[in-house]
N, C-alpha and C positions, 0 to 999 in steps of 0.2 A: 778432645775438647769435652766439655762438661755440659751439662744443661746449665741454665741461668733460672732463678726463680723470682719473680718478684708477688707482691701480693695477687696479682690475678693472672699473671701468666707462666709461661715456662716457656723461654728461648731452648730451643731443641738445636743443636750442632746439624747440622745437615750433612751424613755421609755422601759417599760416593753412591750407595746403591739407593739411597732413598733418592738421590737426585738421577739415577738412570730410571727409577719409578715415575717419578714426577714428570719428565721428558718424555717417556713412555704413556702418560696419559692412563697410567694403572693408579685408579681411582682406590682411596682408601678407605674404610668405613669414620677413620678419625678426622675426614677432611672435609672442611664446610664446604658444601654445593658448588660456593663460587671461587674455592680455589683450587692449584693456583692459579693467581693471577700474571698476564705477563711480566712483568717484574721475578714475579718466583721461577719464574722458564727460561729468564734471562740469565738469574742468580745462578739456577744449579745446570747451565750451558757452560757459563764461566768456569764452575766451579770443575766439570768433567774436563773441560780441556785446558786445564790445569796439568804439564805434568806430575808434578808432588802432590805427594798424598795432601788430603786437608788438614791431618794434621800436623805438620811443616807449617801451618800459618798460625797454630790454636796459640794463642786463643782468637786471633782475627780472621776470624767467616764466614761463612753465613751459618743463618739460623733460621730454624721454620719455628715461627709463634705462633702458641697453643694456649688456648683458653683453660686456666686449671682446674675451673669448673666443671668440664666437661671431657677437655683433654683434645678437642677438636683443630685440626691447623686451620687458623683464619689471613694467614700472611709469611711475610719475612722479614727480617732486618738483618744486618749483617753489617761486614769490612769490607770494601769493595779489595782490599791488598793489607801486607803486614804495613808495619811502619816505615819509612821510606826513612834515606837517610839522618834527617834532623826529626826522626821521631814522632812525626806526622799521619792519622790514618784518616780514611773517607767513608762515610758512613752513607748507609741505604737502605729502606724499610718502605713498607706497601702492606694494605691492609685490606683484606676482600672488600666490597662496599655496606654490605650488613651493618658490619662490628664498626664502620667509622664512627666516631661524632663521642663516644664512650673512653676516649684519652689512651687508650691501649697502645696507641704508635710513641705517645711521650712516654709512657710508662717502661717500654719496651726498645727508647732511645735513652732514658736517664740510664738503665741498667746497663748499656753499651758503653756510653760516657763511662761510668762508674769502672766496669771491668776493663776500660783502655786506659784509664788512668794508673788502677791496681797493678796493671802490665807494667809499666813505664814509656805509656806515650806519651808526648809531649802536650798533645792537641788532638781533636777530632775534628772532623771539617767535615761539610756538608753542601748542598745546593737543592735548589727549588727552582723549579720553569717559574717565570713571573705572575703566572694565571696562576700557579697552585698557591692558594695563598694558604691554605689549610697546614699544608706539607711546611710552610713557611712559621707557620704557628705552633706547632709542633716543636719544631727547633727551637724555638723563642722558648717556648712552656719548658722546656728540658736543660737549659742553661744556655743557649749557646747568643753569642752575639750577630747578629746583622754585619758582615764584614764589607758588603759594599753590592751592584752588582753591574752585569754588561746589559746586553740588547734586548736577551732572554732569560736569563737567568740570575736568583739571588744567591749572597754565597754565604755561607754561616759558618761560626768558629766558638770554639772553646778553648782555652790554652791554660794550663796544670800552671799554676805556681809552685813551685820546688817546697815539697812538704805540704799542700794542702790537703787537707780530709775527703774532700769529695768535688763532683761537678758544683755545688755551690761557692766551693772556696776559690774556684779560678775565676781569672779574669780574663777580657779579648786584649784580643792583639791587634 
């Protein structure tokens, strides 16, 4: 997998050994104070007891986000899996608490949107606890529609119309 770039970050592939680092708690000089956060421990947990390499999923997996200002890891985003049958992937991002509030999760969910589409997914889908209303904005700001939700949780969607340009050109489902 590649790095991703957008105007202010860089989505970084997350290997295998940078995620037995990160597990390991071997602090890096490019890593902000307050990461990772659980979410990033959860990420590169999944990602080692994975048997296939990570790259059997590229381009859907996780990513450690870095400020390219600086070059610093302030989070993650990623694919929680490839496409599932009908071409469907699930997205997930976390951001130290610093860097929140400065749009870096939408800007860092538009590029994911962007690259599942390029791939040929169909759709990306997403979820939020009901209290995270932030996490819930985010999705909103980045394309995706409010798809409904249960007891705890909101569900958000995006879905490719056949030949669109970008996450702007789809529509929900």
């Amino acid at each position: 997998m590649e790095d991703l770039f957008t105007d202010r970050l860089q989505l970084h592939p997350l290997s295998r050994t940078e995620a037995e680092q990160l597990l390991a708690g071997v602090p890096s000089a490019l890593w902000h104070p307050e990461y990772p956060t659980t979410g990033d421990v959860i990420a590169a947990r999944r990602l080692l007891l994975d048997v296939e390499p990570p790259e059997r999923w590229a381009p859907f997996g996780t990513y450690e986000v870095r400020l390219r200002a600086d070059g610093r890891a302030v989070g993650g985003a990623g694919f929680h899996r490839p496409p599932d049958a009908q071409g469907r992937v699930t997205i997930g991002y976390g951001l130290v608490s610093a860097v929140r509030g400065n749009g870096y999760a939408t800007e860092a969910l538009r590029a994911l949107i962007a690259l599942a589409q390029r791939c040929g997914a169909t759709a990306v889908e997403g979820d939020a606890d009901l209290a995270n209303v932030a996490s819930q904005h985010v999705m909103l700001r980045a394309g995706m529609s409010d798809v409904g939700a249960d007891e705890t949780v909101r569900y958000f969607r995006i879905v490719f119309a056949e030949g669109a340009a970008g996450p702007g050109a789809a529509d929900a489902a």
